[in-house]
C-alpha positions in Angstrom: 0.0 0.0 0.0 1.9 3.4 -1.0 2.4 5.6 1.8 0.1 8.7 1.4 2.6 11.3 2.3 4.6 10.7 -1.2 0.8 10.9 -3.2 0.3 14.0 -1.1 4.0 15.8 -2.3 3.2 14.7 -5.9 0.1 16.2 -5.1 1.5 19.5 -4.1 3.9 19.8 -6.4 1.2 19.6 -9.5 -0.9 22.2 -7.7 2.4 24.2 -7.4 2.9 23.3 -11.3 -0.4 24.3 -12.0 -1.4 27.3 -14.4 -3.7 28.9 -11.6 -1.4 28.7 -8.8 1.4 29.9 -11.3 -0.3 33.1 -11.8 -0.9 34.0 -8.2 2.6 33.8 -8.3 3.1 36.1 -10.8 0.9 38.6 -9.2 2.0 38.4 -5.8 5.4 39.1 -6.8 4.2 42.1 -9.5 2.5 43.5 -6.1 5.2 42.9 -3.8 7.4 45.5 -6.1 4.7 48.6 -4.5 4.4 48.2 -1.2 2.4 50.8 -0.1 0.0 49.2 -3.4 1.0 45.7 -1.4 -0.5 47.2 2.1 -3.8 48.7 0.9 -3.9 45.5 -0.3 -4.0 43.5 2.6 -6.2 46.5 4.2 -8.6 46.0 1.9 -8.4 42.0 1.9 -8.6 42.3 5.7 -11.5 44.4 5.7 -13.3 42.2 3.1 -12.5 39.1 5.1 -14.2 41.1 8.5 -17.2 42.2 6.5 -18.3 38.4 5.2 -17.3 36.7 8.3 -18.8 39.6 11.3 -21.8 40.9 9.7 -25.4 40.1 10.4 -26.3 38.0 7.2 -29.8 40.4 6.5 -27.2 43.0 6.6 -24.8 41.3 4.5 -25.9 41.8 1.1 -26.4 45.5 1.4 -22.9 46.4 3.4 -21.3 43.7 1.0 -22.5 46.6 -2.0 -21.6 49.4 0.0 -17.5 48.1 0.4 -17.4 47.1 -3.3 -18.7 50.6 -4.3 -16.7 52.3 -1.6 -13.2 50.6 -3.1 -14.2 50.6 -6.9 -11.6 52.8 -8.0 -9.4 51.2 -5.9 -9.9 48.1 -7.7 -9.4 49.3 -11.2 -5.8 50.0 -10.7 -4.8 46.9 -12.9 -2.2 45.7 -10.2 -4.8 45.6 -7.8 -7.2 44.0 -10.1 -5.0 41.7 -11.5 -3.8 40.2 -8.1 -7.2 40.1 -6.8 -8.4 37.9 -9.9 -5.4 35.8 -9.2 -6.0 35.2 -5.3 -9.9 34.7 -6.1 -9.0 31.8 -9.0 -6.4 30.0 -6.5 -8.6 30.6 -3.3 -11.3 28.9 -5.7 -8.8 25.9 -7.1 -8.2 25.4 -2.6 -11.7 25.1 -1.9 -12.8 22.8 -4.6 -9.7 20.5 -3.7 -11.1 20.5 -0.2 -14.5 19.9 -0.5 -13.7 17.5 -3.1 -11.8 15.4 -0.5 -13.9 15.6 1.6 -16.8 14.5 -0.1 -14.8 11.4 -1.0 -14.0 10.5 2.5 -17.1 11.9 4.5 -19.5 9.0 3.0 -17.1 7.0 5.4 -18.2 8.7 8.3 -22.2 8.2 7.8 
């Protein structure tokens, strides 16, 4: 039986091989050369993250609009925009791995 540790690195390394995780690369680096760009960045990422995981869900929706019109501009500098795209594709890539294995192994648990 092969050890799952060695399938896992394999595992890791195509994800780390992978065209989406390639371009978050490419943008996190691209943003790292501005770092003041880099730190509204992570403001604004920090905020967001605050907003969706603090606020009352009937108040969600409308405070969810208010923050994306609030930072609009601020997400059409194409650095910002371009990074933002990246993070959201990878974050995406993450989560479907996850709940991917975990729906393979949950039926286990039932």
């Amino acid at each position: 039986m092969p050890d799952y540790r060695e399938s896992l690195e394999r595992f890791i390394n195509e994800i780390k091989q992978s065209a989406v995780y390639s371009e978050y690369m490419l943008q996190r680096d691209r943003l790292r050369k501005y770092p003041e760009l880099k730190k509204q960045v992570d403001e604004y990422r920090e905020k967001n993250f605050r907003l969706q995981t603090q606020t009352y869900p009937d108040q969600l929706f409308d405070e969810i609009d208010r923050f994306q019109k609030e930072h609009e501009s601020f997400r059409e500098n194409p650095v910002v925009k371009d990074f933002l795209a990246a993070e959201l594709a990878f974050c995406r890539m993450m989560q479907n791995i996850h709940l991917k294995i975990v729906d393979a192994v949950s039926t286990d648990f039932e």
